[in-house]
C-alpha positions in Angstrom: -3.2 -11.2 -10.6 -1.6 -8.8 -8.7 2.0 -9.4 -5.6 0.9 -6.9 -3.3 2.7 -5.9 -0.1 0.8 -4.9 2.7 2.3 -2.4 5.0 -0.3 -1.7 8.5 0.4 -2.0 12.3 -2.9 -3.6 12.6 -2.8 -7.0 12.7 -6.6 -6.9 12.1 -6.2 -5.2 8.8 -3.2 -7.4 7.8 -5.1 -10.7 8.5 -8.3 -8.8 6.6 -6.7 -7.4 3.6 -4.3 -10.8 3.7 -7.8 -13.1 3.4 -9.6 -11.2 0.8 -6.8 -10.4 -1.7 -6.0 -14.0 -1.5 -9.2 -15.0 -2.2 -9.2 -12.6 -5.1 -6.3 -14.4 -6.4 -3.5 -12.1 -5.3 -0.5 -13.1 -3.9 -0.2 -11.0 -0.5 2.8 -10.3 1.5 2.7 -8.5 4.7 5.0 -6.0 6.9 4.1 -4.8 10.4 5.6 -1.3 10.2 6.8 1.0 7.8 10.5 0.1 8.8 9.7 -3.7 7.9 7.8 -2.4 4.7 11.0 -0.3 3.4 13.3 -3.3 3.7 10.7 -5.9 2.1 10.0 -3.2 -1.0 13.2 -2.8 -1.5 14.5 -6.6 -1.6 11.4 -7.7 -3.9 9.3 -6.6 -6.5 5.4 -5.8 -5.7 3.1 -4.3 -8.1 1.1 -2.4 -5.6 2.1 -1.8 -2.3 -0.9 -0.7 0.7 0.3 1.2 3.1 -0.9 2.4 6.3 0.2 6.2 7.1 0.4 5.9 10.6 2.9 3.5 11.9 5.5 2.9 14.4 9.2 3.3 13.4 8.6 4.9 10.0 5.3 6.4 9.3 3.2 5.5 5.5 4.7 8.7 4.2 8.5 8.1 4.8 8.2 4.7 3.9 6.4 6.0 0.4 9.9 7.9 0.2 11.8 5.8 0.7 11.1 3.0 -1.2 10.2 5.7 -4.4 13.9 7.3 -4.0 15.3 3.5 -4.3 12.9 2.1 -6.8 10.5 4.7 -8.8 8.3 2.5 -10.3 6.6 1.5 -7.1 3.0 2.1 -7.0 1.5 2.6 -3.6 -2.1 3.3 -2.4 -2.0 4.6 1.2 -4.5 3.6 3.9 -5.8 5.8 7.1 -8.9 6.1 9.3 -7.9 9.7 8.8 -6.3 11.1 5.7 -4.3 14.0 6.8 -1.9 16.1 5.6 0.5 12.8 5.5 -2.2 11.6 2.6 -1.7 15.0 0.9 2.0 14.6 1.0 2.0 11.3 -0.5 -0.7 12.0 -3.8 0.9 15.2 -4.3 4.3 12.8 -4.5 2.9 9.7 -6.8 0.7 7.5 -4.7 -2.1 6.5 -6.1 -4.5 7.3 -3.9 -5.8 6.7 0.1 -8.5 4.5 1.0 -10.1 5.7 4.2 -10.7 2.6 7.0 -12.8 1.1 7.2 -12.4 0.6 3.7 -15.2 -1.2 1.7 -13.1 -4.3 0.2 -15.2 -3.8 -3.3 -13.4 -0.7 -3.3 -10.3 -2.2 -2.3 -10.5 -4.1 -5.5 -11.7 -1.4 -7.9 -8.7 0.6 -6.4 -5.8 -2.1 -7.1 -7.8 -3.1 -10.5 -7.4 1.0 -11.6 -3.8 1.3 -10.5 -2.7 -1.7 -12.6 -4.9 -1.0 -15.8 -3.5 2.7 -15.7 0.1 1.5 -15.4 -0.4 -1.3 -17.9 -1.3 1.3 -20.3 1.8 3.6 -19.7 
């Protein structure tokens, strides 16, 4: 399976997300802002990253740039109650997509499962 950070504010939607990727057979770490995101990304190696777009210190989007400038390969699906522009910006840059909260975890899965069968492919 699948070492996927998880980037959110929310401590709801870490503990959620946390439990059911587990349970998928994931192995899940988890950052409370995008500040805290950046520096984990960028010290290990995910293969998906979830990342909230609005978030104190550094919002979804500059963490998305960030960690892309330092290390390209990163794939990262965003995550919003309301996709706005800042979802925009990040597609139109390389993420993968934005799952809009609350998110159905089924399509939590089907999302992770696309992003690694496309890049497995590449």
């Amino acid at each position: 399976m699948a070492r996927v950070l998880i980037v959110d504010d929310s401590a709801v939607i870490r503990e959620l997300l946390t439990e059911y990727l587990t349970e998928q057979g994931h192995e899940v770490e988890v950052a409370v802002d995008g500040q805290q995101g950046i520096d984990f990304a960028l010290k290990e190696d995910f293969d998906i990253i979830l990342c909230d777009l609005h978030m104190p210190r550094k919002n979804g989007y500059q963490t998305f740039t960030e960690v892309i400038s330092n290390k390209p390969a990163s794939r990262f699906i965003m995550t919003d109650s309301l996709p706005d522009e800042l979802a925009r910006m990040a597609q139109d840059a390389g993420a993968y997509g934005c799952l809009t909260k609350p998110f159905d975890l089924s399509e939590v899965t089907r999302t992770i499962e696309q992003v690694l069968s496309t890049t497995e492919s590449t």
